[in-house]
PDB file of the backbone (N, CA, C, O) and the ligand in Angstrom, with CONECT records:
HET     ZN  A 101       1
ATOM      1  N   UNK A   1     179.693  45.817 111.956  1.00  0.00           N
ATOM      2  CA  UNK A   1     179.205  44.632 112.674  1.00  0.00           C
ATOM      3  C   UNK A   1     178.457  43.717 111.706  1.00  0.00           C
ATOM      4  O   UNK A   1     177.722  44.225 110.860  1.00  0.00           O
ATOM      5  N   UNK A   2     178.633  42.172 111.800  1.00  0.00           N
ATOM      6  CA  UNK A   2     177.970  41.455 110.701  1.00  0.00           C
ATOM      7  C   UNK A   2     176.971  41.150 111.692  1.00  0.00           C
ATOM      8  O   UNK A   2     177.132  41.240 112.909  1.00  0.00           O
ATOM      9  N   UNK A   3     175.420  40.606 110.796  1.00  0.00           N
ATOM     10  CA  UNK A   3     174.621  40.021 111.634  1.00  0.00           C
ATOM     11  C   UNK A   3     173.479  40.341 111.360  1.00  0.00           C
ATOM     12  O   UNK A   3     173.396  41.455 110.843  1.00  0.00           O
ATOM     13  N   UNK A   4     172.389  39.712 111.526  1.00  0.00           N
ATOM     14  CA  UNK A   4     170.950  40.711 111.305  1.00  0.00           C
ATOM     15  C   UNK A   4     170.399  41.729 112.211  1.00  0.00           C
ATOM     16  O   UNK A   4     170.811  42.044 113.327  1.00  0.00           O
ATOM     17  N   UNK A   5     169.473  42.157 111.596  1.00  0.00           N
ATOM     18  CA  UNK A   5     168.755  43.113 111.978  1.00  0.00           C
ATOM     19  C   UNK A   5     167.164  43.039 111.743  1.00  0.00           C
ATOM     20  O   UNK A   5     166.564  42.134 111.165  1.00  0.00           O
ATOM     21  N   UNK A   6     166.686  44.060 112.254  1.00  0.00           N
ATOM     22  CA  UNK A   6     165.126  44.307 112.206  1.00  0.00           C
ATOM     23  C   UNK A   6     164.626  45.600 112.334  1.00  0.00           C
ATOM     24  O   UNK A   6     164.847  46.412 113.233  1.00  0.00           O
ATOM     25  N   UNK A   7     163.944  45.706 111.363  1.00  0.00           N
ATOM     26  CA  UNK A   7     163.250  47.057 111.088  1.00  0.00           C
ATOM     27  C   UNK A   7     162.035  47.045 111.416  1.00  0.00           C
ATOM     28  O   UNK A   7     161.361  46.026 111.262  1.00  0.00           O
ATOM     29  N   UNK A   8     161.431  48.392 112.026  1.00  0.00           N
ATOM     30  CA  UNK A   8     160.263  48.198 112.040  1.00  0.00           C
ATOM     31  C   UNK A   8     159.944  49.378 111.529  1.00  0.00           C
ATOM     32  O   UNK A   8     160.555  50.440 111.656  1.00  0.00           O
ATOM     33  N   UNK A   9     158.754  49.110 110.821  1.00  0.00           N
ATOM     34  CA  UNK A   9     158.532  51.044 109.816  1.00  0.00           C
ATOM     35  C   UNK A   9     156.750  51.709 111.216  1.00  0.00           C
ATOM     36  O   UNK A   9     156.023  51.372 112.150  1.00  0.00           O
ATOM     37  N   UNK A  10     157.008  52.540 110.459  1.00  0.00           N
ATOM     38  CA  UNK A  10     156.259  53.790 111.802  1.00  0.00           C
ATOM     39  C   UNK A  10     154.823  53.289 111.592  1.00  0.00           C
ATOM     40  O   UNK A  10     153.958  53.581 112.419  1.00  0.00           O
ATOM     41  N   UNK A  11     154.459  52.328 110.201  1.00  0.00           N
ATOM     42  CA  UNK A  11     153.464  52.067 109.583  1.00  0.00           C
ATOM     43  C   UNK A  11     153.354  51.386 108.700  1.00  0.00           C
ATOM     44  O   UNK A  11     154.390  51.382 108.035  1.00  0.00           O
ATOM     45  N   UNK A  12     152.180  50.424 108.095  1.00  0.00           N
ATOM     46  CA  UNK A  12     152.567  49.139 107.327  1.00  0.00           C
ATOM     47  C   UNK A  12     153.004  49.702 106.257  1.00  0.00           C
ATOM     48  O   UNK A  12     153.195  50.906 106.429  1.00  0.00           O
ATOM     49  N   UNK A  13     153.337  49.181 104.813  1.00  0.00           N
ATOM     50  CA  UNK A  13     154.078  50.324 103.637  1.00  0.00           C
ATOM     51  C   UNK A  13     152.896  50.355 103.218  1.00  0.00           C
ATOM     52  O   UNK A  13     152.555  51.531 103.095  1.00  0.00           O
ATOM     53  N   UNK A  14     151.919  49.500 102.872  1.00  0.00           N
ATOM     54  CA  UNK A  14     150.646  49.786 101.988  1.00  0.00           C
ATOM     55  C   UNK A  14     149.778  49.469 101.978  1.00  0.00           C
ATOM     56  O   UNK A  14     150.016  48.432 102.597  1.00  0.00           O
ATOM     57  N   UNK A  15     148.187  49.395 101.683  1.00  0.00           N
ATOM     58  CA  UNK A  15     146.861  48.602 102.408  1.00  0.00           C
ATOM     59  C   UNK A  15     147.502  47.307 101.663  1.00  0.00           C
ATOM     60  O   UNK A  15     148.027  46.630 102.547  1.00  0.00           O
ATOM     61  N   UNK A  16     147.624  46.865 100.759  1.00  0.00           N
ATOM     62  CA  UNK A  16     147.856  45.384 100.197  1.00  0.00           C
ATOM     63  C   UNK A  16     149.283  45.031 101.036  1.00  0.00           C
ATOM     64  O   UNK A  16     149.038  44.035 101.717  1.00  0.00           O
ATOM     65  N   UNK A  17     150.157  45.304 101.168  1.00  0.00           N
ATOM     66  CA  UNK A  17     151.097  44.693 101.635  1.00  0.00           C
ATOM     67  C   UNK A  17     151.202  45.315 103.011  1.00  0.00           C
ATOM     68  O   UNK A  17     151.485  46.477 103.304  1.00  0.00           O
ATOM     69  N   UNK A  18     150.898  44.243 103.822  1.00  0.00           N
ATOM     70  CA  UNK A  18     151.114  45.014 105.806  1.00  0.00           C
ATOM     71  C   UNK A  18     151.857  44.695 106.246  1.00  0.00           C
ATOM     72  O   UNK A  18     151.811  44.735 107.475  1.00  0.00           O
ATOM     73  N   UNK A  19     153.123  44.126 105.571  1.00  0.00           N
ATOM     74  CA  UNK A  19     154.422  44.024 106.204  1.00  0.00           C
ATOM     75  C   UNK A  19     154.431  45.606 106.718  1.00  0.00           C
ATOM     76  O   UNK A  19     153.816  46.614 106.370  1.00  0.00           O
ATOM     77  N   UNK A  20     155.496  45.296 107.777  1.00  0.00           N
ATOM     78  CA  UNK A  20     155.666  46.210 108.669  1.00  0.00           C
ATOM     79  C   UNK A  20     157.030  46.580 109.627  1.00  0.00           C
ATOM     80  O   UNK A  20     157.398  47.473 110.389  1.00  0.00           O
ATOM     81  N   UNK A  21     157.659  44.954 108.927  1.00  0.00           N
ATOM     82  CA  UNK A  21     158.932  44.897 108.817  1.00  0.00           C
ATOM     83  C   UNK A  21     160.221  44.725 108.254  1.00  0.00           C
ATOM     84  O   UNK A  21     160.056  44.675 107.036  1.00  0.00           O
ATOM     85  N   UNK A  22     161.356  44.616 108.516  1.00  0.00           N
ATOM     86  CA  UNK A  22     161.825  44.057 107.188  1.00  0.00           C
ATOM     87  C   UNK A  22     163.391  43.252 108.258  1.00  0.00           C
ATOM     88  O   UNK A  22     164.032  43.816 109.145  1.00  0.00           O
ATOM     89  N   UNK A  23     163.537  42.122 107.827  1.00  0.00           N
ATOM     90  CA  UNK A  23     164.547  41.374 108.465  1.00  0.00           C
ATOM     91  C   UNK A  23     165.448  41.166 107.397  1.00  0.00           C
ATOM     92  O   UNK A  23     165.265  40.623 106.308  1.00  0.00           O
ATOM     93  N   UNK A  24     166.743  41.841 108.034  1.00  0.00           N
ATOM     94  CA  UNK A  24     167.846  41.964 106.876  1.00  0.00           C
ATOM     95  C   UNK A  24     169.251  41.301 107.565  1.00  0.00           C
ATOM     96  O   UNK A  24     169.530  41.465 108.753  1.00  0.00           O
ATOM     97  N   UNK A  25     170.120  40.491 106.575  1.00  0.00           N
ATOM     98  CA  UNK A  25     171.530  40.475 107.248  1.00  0.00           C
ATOM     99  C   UNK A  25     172.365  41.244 106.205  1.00  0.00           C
ATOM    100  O   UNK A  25     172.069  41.458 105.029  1.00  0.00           O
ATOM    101  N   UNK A  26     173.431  41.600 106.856  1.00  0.00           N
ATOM    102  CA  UNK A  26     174.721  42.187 106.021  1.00  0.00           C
ATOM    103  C   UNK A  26     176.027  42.049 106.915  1.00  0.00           C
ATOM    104  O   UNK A  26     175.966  41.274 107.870  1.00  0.00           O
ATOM    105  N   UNK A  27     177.071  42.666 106.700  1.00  0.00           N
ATOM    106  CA  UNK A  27     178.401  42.307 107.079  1.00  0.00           C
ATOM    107  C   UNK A  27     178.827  43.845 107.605  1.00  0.00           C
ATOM    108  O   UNK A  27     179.999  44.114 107.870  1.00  0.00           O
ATOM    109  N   UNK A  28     178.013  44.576 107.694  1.00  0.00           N
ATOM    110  CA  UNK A  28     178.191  46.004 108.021  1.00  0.00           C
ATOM    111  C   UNK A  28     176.837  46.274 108.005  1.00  0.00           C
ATOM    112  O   UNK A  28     176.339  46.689 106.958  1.00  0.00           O
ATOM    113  N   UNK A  29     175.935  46.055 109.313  1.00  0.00           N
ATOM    114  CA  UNK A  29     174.687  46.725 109.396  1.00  0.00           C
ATOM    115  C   UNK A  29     174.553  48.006 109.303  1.00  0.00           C
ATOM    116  O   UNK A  29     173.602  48.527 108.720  1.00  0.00           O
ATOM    117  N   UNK A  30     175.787  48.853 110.046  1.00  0.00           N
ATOM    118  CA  UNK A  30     175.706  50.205 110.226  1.00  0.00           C
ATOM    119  C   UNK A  30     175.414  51.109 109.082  1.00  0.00           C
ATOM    120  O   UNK A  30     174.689  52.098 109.187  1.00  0.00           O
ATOM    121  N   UNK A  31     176.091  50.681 107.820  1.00  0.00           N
ATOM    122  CA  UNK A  31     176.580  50.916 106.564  1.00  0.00           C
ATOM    123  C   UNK A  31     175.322  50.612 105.892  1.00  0.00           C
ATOM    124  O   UNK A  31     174.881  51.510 105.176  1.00  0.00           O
ATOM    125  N   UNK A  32     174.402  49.119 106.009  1.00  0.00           N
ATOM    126  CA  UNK A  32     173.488  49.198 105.280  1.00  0.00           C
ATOM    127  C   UNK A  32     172.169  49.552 105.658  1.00  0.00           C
ATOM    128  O   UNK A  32     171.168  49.359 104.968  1.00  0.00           O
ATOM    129  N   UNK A  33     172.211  50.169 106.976  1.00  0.00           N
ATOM    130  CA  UNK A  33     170.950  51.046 107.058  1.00  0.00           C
ATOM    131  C   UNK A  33     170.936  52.141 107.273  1.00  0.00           C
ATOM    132  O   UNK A  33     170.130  52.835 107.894  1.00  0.00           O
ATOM    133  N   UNK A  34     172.264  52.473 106.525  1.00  0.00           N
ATOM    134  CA  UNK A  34     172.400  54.167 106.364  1.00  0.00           C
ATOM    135  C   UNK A  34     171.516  54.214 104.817  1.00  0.00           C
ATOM    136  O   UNK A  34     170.695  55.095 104.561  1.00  0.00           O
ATOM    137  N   UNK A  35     171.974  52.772 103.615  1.00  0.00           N
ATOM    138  CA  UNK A  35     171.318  52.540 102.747  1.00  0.00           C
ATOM    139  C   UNK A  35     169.968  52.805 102.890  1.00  0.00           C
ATOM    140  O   UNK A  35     169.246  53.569 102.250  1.00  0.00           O
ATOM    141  N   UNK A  36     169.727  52.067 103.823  1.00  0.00           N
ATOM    142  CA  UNK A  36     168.076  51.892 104.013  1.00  0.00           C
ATOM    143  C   UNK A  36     167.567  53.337 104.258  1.00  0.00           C
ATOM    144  O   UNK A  36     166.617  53.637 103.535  1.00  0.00           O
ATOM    145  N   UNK A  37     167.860  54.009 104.859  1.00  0.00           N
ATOM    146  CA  UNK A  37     167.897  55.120 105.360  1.00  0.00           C
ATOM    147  C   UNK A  37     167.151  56.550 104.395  1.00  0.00           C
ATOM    148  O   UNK A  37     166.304  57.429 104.560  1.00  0.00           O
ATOM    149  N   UNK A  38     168.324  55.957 103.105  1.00  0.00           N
ATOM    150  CA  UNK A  38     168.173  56.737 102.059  1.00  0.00           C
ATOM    151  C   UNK A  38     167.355  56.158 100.618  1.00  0.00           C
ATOM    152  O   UNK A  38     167.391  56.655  99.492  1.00  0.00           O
ATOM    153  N   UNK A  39     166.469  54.685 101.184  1.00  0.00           N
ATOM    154  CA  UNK A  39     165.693  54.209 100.277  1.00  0.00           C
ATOM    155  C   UNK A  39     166.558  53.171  99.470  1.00  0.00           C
ATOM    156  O   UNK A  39     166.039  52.664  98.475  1.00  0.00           O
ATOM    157  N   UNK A  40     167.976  52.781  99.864  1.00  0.00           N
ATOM    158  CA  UNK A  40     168.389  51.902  99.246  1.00  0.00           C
ATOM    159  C   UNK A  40     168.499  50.257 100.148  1.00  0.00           C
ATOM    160  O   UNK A  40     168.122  49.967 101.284  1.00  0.00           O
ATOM    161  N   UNK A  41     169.138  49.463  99.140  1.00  0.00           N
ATOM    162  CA  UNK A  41     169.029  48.096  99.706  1.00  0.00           C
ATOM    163  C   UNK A  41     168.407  47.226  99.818  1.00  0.00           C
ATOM    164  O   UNK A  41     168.895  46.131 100.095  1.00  0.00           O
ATOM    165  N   UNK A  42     166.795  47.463  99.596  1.00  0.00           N
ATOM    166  CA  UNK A  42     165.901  46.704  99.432  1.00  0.00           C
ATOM    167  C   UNK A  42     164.821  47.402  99.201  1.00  0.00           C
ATOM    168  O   UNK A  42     164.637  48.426  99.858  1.00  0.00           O
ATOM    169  N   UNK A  43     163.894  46.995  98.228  1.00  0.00           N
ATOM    170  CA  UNK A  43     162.861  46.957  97.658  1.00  0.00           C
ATOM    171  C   UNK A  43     161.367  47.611  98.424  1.00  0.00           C
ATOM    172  O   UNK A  43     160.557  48.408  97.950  1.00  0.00           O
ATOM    173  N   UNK A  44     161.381  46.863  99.906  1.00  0.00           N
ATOM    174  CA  UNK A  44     160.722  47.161 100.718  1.00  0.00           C
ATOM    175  C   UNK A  44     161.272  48.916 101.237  1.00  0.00           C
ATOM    176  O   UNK A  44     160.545  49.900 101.094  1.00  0.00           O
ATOM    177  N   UNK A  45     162.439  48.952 101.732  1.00  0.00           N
ATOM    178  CA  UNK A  45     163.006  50.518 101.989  1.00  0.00           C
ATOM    179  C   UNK A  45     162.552  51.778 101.129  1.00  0.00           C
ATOM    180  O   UNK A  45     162.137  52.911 101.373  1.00  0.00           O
ATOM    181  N   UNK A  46     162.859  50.958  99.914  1.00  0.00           N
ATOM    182  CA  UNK A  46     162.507  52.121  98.956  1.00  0.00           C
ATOM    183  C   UNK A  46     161.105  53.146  98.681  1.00  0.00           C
ATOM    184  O   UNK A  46     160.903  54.360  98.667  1.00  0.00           O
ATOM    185  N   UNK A  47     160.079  51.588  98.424  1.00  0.00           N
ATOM    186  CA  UNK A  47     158.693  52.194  98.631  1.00  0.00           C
ATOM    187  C   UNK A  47     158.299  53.174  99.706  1.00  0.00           C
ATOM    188  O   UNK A  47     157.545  54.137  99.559  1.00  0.00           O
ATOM    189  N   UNK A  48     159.127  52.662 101.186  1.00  0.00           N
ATOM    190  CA  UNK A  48     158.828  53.686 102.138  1.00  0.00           C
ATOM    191  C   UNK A  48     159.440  54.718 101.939  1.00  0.00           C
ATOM    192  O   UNK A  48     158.770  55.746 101.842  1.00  0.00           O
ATOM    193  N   UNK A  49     160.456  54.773 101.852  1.00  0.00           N
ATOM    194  CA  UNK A  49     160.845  56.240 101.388  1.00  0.00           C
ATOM    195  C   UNK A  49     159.945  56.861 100.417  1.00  0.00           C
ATOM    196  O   UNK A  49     159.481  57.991 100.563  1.00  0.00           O
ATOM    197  N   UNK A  50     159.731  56.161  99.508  1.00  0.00           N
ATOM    198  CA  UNK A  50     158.947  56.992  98.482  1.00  0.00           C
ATOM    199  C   UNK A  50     157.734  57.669  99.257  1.00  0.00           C
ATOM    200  O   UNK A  50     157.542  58.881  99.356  1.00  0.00           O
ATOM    201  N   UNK A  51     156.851  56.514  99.858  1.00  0.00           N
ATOM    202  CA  UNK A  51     155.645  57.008 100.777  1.00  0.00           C
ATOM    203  C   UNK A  51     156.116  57.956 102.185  1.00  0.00           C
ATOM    204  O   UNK A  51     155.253  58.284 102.999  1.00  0.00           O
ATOM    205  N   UNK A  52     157.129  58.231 102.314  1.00  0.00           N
ATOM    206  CA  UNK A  52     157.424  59.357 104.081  1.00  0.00           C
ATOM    207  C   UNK A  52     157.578  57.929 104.977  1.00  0.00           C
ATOM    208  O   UNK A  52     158.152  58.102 106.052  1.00  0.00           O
ATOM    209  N   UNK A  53     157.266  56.925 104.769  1.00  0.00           N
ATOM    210  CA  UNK A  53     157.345  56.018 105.923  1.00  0.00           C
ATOM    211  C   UNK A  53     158.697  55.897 106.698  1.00  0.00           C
ATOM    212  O   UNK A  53     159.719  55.765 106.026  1.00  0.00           O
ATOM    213  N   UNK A  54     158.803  55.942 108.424  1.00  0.00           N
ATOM    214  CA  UNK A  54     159.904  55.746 108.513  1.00  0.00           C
ATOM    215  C   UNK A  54     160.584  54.672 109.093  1.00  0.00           C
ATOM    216  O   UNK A  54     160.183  53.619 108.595  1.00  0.00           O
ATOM    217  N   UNK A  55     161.647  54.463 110.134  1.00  0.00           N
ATOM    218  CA  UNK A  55     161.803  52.763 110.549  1.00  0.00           C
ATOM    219  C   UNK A  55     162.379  53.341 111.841  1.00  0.00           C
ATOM    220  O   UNK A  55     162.606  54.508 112.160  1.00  0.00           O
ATOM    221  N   UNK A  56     162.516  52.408 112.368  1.00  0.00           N
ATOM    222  CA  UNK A  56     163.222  52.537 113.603  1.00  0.00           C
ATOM    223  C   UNK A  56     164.219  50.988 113.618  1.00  0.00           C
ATOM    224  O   UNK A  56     163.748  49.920 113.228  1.00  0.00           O
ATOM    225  N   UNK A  57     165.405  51.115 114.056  1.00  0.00           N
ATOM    226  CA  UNK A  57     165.801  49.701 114.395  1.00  0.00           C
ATOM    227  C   UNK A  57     165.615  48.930 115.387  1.00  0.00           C
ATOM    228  O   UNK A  57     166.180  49.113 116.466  1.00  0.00           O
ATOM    229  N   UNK A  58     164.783  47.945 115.153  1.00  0.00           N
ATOM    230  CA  UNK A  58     163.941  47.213 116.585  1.00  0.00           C
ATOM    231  C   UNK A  58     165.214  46.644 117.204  1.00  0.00           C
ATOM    232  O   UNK A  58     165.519  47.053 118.324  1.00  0.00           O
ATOM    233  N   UNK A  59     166.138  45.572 116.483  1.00  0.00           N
ATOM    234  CA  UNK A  59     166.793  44.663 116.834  1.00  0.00           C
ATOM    235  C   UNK A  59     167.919  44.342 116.275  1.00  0.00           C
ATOM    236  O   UNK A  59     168.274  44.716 115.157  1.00  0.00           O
ATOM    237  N   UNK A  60     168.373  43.823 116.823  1.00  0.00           N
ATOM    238  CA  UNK A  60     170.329  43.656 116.475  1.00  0.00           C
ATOM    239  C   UNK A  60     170.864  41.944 116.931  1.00  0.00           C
ATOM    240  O   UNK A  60     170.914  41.488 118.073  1.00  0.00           O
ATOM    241  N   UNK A  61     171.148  41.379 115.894  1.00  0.00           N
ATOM    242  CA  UNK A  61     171.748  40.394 115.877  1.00  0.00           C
ATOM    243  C   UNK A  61     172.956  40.115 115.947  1.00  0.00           C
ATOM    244  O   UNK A  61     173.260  40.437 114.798  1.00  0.00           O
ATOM    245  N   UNK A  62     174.029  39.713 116.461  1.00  0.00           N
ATOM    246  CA  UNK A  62     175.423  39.709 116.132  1.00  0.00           C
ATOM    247  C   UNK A  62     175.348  37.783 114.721  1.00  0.00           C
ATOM    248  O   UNK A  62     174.346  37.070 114.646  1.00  0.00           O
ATOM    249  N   UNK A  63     176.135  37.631 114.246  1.00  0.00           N
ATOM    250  CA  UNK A  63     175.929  36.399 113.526  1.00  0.00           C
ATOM    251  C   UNK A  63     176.343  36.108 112.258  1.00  0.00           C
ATOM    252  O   UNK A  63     177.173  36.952 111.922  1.00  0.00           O
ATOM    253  N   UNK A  64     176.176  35.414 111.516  1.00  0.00           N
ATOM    254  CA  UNK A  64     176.527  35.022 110.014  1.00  0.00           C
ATOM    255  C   UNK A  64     174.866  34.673 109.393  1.00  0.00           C
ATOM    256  O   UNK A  64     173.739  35.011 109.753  1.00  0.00           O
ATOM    257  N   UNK A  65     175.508  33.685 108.108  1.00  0.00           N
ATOM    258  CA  UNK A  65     174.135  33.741 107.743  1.00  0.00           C
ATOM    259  C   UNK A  65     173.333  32.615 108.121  1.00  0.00           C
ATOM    260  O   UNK A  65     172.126  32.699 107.896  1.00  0.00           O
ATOM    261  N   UNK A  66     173.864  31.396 108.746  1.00  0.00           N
ATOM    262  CA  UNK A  66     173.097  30.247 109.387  1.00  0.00           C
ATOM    263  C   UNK A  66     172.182  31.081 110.924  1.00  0.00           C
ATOM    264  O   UNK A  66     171.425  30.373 111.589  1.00  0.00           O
ATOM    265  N   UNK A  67     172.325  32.102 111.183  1.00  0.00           N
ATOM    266  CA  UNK A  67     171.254  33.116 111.934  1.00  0.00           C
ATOM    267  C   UNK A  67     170.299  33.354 111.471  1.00  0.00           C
ATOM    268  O   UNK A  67     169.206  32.882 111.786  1.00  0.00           O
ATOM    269  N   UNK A  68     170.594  34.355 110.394  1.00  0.00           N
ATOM    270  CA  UNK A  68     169.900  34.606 109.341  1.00  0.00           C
ATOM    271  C   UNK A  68     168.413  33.382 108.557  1.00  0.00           C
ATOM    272  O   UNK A  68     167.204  33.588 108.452  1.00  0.00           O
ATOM    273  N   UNK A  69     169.047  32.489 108.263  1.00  0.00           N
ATOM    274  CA  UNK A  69     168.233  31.370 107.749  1.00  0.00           C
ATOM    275  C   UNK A  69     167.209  31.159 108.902  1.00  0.00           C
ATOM    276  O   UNK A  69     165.999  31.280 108.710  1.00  0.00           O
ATOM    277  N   UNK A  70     167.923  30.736 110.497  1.00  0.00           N
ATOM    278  CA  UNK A  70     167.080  30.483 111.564  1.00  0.00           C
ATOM    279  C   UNK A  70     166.108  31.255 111.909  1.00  0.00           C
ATOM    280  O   UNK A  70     165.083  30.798 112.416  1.00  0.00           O
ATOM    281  N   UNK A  71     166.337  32.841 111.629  1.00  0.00           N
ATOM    282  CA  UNK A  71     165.543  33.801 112.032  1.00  0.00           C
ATOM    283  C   UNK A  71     164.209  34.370 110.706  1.00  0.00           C
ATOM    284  O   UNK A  71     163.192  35.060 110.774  1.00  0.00           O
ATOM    285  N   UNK A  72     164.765  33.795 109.843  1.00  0.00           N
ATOM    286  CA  UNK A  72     163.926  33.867 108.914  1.00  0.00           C
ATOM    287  C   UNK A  72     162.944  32.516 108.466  1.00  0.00           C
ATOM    288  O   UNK A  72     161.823  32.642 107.972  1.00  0.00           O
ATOM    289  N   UNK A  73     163.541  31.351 108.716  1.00  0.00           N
ATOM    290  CA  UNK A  73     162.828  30.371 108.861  1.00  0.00           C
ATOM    291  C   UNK A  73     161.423  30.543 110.086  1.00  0.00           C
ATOM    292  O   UNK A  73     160.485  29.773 109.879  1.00  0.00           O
ATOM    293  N   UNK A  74     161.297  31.444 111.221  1.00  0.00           N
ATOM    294  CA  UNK A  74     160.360  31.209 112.280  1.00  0.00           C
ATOM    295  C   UNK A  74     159.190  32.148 111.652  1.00  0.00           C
ATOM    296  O   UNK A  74     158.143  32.339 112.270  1.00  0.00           O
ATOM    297  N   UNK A  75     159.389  32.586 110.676  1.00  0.00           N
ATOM    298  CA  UNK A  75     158.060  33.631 109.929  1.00  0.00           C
ATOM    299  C   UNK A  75     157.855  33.771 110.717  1.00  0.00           C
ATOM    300  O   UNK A  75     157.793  32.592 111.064  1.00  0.00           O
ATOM    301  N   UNK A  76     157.483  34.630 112.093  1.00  0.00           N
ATOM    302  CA  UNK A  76     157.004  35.658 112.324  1.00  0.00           C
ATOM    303  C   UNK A  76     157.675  36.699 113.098  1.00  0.00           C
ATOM    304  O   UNK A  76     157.798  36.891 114.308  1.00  0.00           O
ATOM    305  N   UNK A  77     158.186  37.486 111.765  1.00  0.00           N
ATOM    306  CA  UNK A  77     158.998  38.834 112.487  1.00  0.00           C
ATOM    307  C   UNK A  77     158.668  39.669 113.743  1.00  0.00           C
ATOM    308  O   UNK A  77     159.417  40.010 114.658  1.00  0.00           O
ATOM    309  N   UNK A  78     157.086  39.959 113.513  1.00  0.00           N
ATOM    310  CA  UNK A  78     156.577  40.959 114.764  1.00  0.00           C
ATOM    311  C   UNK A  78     156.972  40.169 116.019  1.00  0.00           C
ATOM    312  O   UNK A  78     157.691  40.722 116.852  1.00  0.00           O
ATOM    313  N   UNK A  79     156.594  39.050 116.186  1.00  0.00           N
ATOM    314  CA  UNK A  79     157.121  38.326 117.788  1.00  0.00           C
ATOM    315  C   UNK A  79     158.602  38.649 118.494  1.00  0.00           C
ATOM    316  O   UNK A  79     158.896  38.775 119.682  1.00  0.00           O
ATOM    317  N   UNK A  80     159.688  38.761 116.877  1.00  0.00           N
ATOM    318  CA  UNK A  80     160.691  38.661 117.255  1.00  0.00           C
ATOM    319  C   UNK A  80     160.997  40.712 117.719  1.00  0.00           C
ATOM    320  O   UNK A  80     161.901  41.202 118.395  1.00  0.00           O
ATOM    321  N   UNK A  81     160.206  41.178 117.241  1.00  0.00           N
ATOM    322  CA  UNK A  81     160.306  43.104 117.431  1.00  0.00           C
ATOM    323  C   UNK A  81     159.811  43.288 118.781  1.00  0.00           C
ATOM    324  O   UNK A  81     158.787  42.859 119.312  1.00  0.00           O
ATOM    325  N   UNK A  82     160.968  44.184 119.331  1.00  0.00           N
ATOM    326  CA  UNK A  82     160.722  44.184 121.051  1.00  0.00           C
ATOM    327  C   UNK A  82     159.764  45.766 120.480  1.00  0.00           C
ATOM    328  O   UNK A  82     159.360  46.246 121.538  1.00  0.00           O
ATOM    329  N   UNK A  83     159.448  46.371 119.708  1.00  0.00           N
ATOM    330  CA  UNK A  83     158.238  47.308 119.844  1.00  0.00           C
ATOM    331  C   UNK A  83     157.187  46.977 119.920  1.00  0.00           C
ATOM    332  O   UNK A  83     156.392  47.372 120.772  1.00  0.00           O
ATOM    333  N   UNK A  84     156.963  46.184 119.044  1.00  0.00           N
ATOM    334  CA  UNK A  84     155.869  45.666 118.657  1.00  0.00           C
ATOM    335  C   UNK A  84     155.496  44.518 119.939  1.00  0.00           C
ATOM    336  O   UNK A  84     154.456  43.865 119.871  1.00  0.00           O
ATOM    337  N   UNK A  85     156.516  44.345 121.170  1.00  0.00           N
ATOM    338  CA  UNK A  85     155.345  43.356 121.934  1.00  0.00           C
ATOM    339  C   UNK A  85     156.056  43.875 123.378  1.00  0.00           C
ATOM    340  O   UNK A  85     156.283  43.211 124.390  1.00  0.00           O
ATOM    341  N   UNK A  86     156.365  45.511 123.067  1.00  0.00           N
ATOM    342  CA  UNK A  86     156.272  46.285 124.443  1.00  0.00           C
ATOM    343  C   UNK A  86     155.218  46.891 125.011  1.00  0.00           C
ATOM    344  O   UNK A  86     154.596  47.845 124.544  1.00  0.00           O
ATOM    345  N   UNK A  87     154.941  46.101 126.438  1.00  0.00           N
ATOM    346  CA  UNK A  87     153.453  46.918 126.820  1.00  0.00           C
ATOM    347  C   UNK A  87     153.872  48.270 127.218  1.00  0.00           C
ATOM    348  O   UNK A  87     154.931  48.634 127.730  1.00  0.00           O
ATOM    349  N   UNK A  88     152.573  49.103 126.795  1.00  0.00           N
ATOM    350  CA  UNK A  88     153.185  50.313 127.085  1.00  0.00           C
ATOM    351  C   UNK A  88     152.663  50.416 128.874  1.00  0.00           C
ATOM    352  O   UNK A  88     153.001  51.379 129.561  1.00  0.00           O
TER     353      UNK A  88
HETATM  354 ZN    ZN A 101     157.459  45.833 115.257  1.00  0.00          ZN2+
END
């Protein structure tokens, strides 16, 4: 499936950096967060792996990359993570 996605990790990756997410597109999500999975694909993945951190997939985009641009243009990922603004 092409399109973005959204990660959300179990915990920020580090006291200096509190990202907490990571908004990715590819042309085979399935495929690249098996990457992610195993610490590959991005930069952000990796560190968590290194640290035990883990992710869950918040969200699923179907799309190309003019999505991508739109969804990354609104800076702020957490709004767009249905975990992060589910009341419990
Ligand atoms: Zn979240």
């Amino acid at each position: 499936m092409q399109g973005c996605y959204l990660l959300h990790f179990d915990r920020p990756i580090s006291d200096r950096h509190t990202a907490q997410h990571y908004l990715g597109y590819s042309d085979n999500i399935e495929n690249r967060i098996t990457q992610h999975e195993r610490g590959h694909g991005s930069r952000l993945c990796q560190v968590a792996k290194e640290r035990d951190i883990g992710f869950i997939v918040a969200r699923e985009w179907i799309g190309d990359r003019s999505l991508e641009r739109q969804l990354k243009r609104q800076k702020n990922t957490p709004r767009l993570c249905w975990i992060c603004n589910f009341k419990w």
